[in-house]
N, C-alpha and C positions, 0 to 999 in steps of 0.2 A: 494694374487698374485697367477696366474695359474702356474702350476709346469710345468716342460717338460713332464713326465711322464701322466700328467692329460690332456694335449695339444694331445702325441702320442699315447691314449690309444684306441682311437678308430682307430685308424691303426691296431691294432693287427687282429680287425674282417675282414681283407680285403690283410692283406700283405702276397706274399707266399716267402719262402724260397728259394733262390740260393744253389742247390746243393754242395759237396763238389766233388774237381776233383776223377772219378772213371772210369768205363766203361760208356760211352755213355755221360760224359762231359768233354768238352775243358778247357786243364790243365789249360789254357789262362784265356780266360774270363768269364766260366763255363756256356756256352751255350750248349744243347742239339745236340750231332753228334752221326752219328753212333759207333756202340759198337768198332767197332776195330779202328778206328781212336781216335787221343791222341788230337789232334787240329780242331777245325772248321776253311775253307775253307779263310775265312777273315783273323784268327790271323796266319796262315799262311805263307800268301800273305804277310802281314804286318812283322813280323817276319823277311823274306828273302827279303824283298825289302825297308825297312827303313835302318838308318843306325845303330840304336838302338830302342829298345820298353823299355815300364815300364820291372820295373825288377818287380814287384807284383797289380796284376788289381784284383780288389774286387768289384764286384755288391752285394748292399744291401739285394735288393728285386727283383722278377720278376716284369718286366712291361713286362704283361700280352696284347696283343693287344685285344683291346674290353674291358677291365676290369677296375678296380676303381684306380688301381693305375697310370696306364699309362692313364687313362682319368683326373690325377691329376697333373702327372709330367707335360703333355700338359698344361692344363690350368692355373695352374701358372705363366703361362707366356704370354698365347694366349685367356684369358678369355676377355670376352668386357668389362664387366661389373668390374673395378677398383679396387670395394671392394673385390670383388668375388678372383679375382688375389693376393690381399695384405692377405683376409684370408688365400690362399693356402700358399702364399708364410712364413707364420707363422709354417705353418704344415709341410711343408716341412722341413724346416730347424727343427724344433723344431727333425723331425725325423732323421737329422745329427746329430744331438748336441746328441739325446738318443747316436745311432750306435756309434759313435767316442768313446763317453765316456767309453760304454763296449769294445772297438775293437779297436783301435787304437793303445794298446800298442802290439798286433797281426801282424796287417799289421807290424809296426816297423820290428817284429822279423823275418817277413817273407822278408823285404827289406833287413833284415841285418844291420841297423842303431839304433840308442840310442833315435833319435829324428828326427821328421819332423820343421825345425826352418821357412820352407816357407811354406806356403799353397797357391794355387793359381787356382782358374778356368779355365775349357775347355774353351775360347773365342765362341763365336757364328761365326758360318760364314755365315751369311743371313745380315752381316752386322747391327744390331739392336744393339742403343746402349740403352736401355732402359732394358736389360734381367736384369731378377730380381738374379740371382747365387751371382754376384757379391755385392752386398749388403746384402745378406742373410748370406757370408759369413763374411764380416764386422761386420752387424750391431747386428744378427741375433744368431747368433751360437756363442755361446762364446769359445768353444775348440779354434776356428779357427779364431774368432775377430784379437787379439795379433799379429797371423804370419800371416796374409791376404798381398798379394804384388800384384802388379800388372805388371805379367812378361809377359805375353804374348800379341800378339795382330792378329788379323787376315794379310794376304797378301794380297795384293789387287789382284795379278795377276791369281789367281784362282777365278773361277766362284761363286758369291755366293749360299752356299746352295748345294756346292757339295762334296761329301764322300772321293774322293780318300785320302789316304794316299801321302804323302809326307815331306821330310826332311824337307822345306824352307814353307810348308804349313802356320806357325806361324811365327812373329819374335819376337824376346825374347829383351826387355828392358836395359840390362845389361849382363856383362860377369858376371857368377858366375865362384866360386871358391870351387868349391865341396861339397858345401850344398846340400843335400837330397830335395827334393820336394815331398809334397803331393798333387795332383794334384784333384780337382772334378770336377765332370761332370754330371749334371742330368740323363743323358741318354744314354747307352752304346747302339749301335745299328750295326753299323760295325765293331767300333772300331775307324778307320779311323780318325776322330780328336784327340781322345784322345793320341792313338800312335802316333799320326806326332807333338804332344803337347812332349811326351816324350821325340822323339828323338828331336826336335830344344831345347828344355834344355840341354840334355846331350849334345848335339856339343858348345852349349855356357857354358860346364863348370860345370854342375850340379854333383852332386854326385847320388846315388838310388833314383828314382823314382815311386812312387807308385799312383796308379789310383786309386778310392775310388766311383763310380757311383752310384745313389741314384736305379737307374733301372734298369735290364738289358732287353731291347727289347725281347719279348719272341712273337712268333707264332706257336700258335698249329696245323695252318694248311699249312705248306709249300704244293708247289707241286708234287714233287714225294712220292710216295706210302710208302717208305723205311726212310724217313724222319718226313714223317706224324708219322709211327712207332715210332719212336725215342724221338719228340718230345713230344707224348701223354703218353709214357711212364715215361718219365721224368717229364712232368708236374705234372702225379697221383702219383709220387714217391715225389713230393715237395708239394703237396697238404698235403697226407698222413700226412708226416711229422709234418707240421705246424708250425707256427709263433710262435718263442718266440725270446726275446732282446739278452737271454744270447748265441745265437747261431749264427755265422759267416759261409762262405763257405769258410774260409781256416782249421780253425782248429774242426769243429763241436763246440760244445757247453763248453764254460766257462765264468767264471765271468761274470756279468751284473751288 
């Protein structure tokens, strides 16, 4: 039988590391801003205009635009060809089940809770009921099989396929009663779903909430000059670095 390990290894020639928050990244979602700003422009906005965010948002790895991962996290879901899709969606997950198993009891400390007893997916909002998240996290990942719920679901009354943040963006299944949620999400990119996934749990009731994103959206070439800066510096400061299991971007490097 394939092990996780032997399924994620050839991830490591290709995965770059999410910084930990410092100068030049956002405490938030540890995207690349300039050096004297604590937040990028997004978790901001979201911040003061929801009615709650995660209390702890964790991207795994850079998705790199143009690069092998973000042309992965893509096609696991968008590839044509079915087998192509079901290999990725193996690699994928197998590289949840690695990260969780070394980090999860991290995120905990950093939400402030003992346990995550729900785990549940960003919902897609391009309406598709076919995304593969949801079964990867059932059938795929065993951390997460057990506490797999199905709490969320898109609004119909927003466009699909659109960013903004909002409260009522999701509706949530049931009232909870102050259970923590581990929330995942392939792909950090504004933020925008995952925080409006936050806050509609925590108004139904949830206890800490924490974001756990396989990618986080990275472009090395925004358009102003001052940002280009910023970004490129961070990128050769996360290259430098390099990929290893035992290393998270909340606490630097332990157990794996």
């Amino acid at each position: 039988m394939v092990t996780v390990a032997e399924v994620t290894s050839r991830y490591e020639n290709f995965l770059i590391p999410v910084l930990t928050p410092r100068a030049g990244v956002c405490n938030v979602c540890k995207t690349s801003v300039l050096p004297e700003w604590t937040e990028c422009y997004q978790c901001h906005t979201q911040r003061t205009g929801l009615s709650a965010t995660a209390d702890v948002v964790v991207p795994i790895a850079l998705s790199v635009k143009g690069e092998q991962w973000a042309h992965e996290l893509s096609s696991y879901k968008n590839a044509l060809n079915p087998s192509v899709r079901a290999s990725l969606a193996i690699g994928v997950g197998a590289v949840l089940w690695r990260w969780l198993d070394a980090h999860e009891s991290c995120v905990k400390e950093h939400a402030g809770v003992h346990e995550f007893p729900l785990v549940a997916p960003v919902p897609s909002t391009r309406g598709r009921t076919d995304h593969p998240l949801p079964r990867i996290l059932r059938e795929i990942v065993k951390p997460t099989s057990d506490r797999y719920v199905d709490l969320l679901s898109r609004n119909a009354r927003y466009p699909l396929g659109s960013r903004e943040a909002h409260d009522d963006r999701y509706k949530v299944s049931r009232r909870l009663s102050g259970e923590p949620v581990l929330l995942i999400d392939d792909q950090w990119t504004s933020g925008g779903h995952a925080q409006s996934a936050a806050a509609a749990l925590k108004l139904a009731g949830s206890g800490p909430v924490a974001v756990v994103s396989l990618g986080r959206h990275f472009d090395r070439k925004p358009n102003r000059d001052d940002y280009r800066e910023a970004a490129e510096s961070y990128y050769r400061t996360a290259h430098a670095q390099g990929w290893t299991w035992a290393r998270c971007c909340l606490e630097g490097t332990h157990g794996a």
